[in-house]
C-alpha positions as CSV (number, residue, x, y, z in Angstrom):
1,X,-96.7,-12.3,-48.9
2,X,-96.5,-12.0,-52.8
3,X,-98.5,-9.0,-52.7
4,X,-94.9,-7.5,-52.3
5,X,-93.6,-9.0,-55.4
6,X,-95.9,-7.6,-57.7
7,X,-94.1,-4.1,-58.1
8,X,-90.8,-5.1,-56.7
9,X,-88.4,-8.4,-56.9
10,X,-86.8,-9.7,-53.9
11,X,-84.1,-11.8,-53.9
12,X,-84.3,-14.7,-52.5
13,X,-87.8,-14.6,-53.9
14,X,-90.0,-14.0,-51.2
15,X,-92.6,-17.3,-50.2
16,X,-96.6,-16.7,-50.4
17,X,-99.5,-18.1,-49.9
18,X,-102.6,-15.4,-49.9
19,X,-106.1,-16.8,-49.8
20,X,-107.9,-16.9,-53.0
21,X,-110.1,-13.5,-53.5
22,X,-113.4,-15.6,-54.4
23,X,-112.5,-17.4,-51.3
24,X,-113.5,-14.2,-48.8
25,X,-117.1,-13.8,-47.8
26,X,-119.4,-10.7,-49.1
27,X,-120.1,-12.2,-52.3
28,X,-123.8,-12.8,-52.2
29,X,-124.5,-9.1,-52.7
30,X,-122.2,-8.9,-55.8
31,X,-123.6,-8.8,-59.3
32,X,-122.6,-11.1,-61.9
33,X,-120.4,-9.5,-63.3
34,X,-118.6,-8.4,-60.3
35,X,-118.7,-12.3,-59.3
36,X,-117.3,-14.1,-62.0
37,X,-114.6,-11.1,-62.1
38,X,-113.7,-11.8,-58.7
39,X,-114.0,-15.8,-59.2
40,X,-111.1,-14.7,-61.8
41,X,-108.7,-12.6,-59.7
42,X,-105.5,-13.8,-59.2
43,X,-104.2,-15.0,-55.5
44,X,-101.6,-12.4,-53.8
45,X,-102.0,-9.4,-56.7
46,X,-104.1,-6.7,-57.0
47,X,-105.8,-5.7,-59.9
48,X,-103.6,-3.1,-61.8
49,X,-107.2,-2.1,-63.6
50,X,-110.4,-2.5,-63.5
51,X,-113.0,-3.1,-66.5
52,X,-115.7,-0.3,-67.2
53,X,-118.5,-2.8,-66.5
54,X,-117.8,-2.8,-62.9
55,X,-120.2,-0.8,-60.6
56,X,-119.0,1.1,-57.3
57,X,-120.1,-1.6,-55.1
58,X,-117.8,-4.1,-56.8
59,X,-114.8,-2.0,-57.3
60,X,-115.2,-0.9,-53.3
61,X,-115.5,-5.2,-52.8
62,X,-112.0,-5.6,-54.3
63,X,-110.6,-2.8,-53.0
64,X,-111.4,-4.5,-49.0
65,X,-110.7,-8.2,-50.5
66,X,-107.4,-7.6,-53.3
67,X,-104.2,-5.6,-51.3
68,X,-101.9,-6.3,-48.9
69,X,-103.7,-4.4,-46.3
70,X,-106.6,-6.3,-46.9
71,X,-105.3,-9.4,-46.6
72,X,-104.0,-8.3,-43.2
73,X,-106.7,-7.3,-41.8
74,X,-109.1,-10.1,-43.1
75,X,-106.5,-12.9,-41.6
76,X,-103.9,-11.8,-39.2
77,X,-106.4,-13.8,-36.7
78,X,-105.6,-17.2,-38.7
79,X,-104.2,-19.7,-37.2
80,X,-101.5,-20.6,-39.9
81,X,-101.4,-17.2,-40.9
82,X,-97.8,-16.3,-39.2
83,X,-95.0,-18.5,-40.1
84,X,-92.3,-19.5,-37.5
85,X,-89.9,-17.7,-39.9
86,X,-87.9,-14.1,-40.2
87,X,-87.5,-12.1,-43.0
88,X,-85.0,-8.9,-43.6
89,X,-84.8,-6.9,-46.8
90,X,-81.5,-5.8,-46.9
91,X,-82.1,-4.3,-50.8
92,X,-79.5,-6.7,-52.4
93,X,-79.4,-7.8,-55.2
94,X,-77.9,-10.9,-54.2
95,X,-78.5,-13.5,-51.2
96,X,-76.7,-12.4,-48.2
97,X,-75.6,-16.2,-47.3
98,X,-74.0,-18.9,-49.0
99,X,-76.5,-21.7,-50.5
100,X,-73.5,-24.4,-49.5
101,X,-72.7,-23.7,-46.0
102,X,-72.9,-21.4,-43.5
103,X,-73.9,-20.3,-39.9
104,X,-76.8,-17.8,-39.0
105,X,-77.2,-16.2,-35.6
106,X,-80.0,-14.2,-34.7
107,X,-79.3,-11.9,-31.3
108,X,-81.6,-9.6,-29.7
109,X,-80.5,-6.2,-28.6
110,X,-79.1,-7.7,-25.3
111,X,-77.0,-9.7,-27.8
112,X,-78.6,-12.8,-26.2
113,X,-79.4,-15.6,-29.3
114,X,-82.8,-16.4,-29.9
115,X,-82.2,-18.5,-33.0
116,X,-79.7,-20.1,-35.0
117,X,-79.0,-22.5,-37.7
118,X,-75.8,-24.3,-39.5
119,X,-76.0,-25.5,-42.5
């Protein structure tokens, strides 16, 4: 999820793919001007601010559509929305493994493996 980049880098970078805002249903209602804002609006970041000319309605539309949360809750039933991957932040600002070779063994807390890779 880039949402998390936006205020924060991770390192490695962290991979994303978020639907595209004028992608998510609800649209029909929205006026104009809230449409072709929202037709605008970036994948994976939310709006910092939004313009004057917006009404409620529209600002309440991004609010549910444009967040982290949001994007949660509209697709955690995907199919492809979980990836068959793990991710720690360990706040470094390096990467904890070597990018030539290493070994990477994740245990449970019985200590019993349940993935690893050599590389």
């Amino acid at each position: 999820m880039t949402y998390l980049t936006q205020f924060k880098k991770f390192v490695p970078s962290l991979p994303g793919s978020c639907p595209a805002p004028n992608k998510e249903p609800g649209q029909e209602s929205l006026t104009d001007t809230c449409y072709l804002y929202v037709k605008n609006l970036s994948s994976c970041r939310m709006p910092s601010t939004l313009p004057f000319n917006l009404d409620n309605t529209c600002r309440e539309y991004i609010t549910k559509i444009a967040s982290y949360d949001a994007c949660i809750k509209l697709h955690k039933n995907d199919t492809d929305f979980y990836k068959n991957e793990y991710w720690t932040y360990l706040n470094r600002p390096t990467e904890l493994w070597s990018q030539v070779r290493d070994s990477i063994i994740l245990r449970n807390s019985r200590g019993e493996v349940v993935k690893s890779i050599s590389y």
